[in-house]
N, C-alpha and C positions, 0 to 999 in steps of 0.2 A: 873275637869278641869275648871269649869266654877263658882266655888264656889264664888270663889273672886267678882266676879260682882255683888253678891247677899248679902256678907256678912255685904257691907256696900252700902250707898247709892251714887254706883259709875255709875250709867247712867241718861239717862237724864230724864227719868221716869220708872213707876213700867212694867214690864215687861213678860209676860205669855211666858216659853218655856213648850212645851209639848210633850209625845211621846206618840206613838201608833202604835199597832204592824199591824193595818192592813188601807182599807178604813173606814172601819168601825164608824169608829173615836169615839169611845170611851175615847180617850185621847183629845178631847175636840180642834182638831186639824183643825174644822174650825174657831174657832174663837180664835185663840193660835196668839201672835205675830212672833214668831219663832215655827216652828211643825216641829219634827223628826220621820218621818213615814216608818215603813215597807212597801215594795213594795213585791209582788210575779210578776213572769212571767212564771208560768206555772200553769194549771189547776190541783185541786186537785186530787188526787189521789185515789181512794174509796176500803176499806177493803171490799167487797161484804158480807165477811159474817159476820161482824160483825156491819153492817148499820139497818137490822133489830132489832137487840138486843138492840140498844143503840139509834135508828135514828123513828121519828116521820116521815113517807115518806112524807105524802100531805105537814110536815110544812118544811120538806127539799125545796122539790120542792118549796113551794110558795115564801120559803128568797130568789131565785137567780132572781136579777134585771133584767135579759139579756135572762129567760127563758131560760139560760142555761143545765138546770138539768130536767130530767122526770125519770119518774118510769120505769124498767126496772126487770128481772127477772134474775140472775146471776147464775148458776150452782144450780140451787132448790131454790136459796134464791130472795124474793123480796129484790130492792138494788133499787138505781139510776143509772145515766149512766148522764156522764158529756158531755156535743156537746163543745168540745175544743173552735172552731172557737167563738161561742157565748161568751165564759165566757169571764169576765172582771177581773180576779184575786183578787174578794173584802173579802173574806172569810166569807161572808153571811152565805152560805154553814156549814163551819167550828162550828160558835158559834150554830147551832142548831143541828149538827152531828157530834161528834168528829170522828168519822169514816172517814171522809173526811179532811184530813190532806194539807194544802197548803206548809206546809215545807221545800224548799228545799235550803239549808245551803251553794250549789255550785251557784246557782242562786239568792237566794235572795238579796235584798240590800235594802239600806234605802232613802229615799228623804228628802229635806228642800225645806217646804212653809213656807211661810213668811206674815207678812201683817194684821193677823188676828184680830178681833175686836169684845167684847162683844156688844151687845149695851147697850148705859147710857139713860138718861133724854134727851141728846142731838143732837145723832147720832144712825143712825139705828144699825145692826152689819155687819162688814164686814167681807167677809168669806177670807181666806186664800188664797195665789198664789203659783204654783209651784216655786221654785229659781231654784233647781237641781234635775233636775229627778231620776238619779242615780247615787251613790254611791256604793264602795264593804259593803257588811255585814259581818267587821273585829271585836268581838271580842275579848278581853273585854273591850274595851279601844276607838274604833272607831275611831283611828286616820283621817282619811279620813273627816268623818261628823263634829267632834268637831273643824279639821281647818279652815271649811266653815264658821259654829257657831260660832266660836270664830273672824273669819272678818268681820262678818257680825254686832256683836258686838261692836266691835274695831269702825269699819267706823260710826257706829249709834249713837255711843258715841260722837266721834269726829266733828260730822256735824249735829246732831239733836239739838233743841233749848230746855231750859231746860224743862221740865213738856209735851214734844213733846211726843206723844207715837208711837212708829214704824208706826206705820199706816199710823198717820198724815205725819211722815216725810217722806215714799215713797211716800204720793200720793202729799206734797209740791216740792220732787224735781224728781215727774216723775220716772215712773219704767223702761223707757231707761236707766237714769241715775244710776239709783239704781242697773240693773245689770249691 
């Protein structure tokens, strides 16, 4: 859907969109000018008996930022045990247990931040701002997130100065304005 803006040089500078499926940001979504981020809003869900087979417990426990996660003994099996209220739904968890699954296809959805900045020679980096905290997670097409993307586009196009890169033009007309 968004080919066209790429295929020639139709904005007013070079432009990083990025996506990634959790906080984690492995898709390089703090410093992305546009980021299309998977959100979860429920705590993982843990196979007990297959965490030992697959799951390193001390290095489970040590990924979750929120001390969410401790060791715990499950029907005979060492496992974890999630403290709901603690977790932040980053999937910390996830990338060092797949036994721990944050998936859930009725809940999840995706966000757009905005903003983000590598740093050059002449500016530090700037990290990324939420725009929309939620959207549904539709499948294959995302109508929802690609019409935000694609206004957010359109408007940047329209009112940024040439060679402006997103960053520069929210923080010259204020991110009042900009939302």
């Amino acid at each position: 859907v968004l080919f066209d803006y790429f295929k020639e040089h139709k904005l007013p500078a070079k432009l990083r969109v990025s996506l990634a499926c959790c906080l984690n940001m492995c898709g390089a979504v703090h410093c992305s000018d546009i980021a299309i981020l998977g959100i979860h809003r429920h705590a993982p869900v843990t196979n007990h008996a297959q965490t030992k087979k697959v799951c390193e417990i001390p290095s489970v426990v040590a990924s979750c930022p929120t001390a969410a996660i401790r060791p715990a003994t499950v029907d005979g099996h060492q496992s974890v045990e999630v403290i709901e209220e603690n977790c932040m739904y980053c999937a910390n968890c996830y990338t060092v247990c797949p036994s721990m699954p944050l998936n859930d296809p009725l809940n999840d959805g995706v966000s757009i931040w905005v903003g983000g900045k590598v740093s050059n020679a002449r500016s530090e980096p700037m990290f990324s701002k939420l725009a929309v905290p939620y959207l549904p997670n539709n499948p294959p097409r995302w109508p929802e997130a690609t019409a935000v993307v694609k206004k957010i586009l359109k408007t940047y196009k329209e009112d940024a100065k040439d060679w402006e890169r997103m960053n520069d033009w929210i923080e010259r007309i204020g991110w009042p304005r900009f939302f």
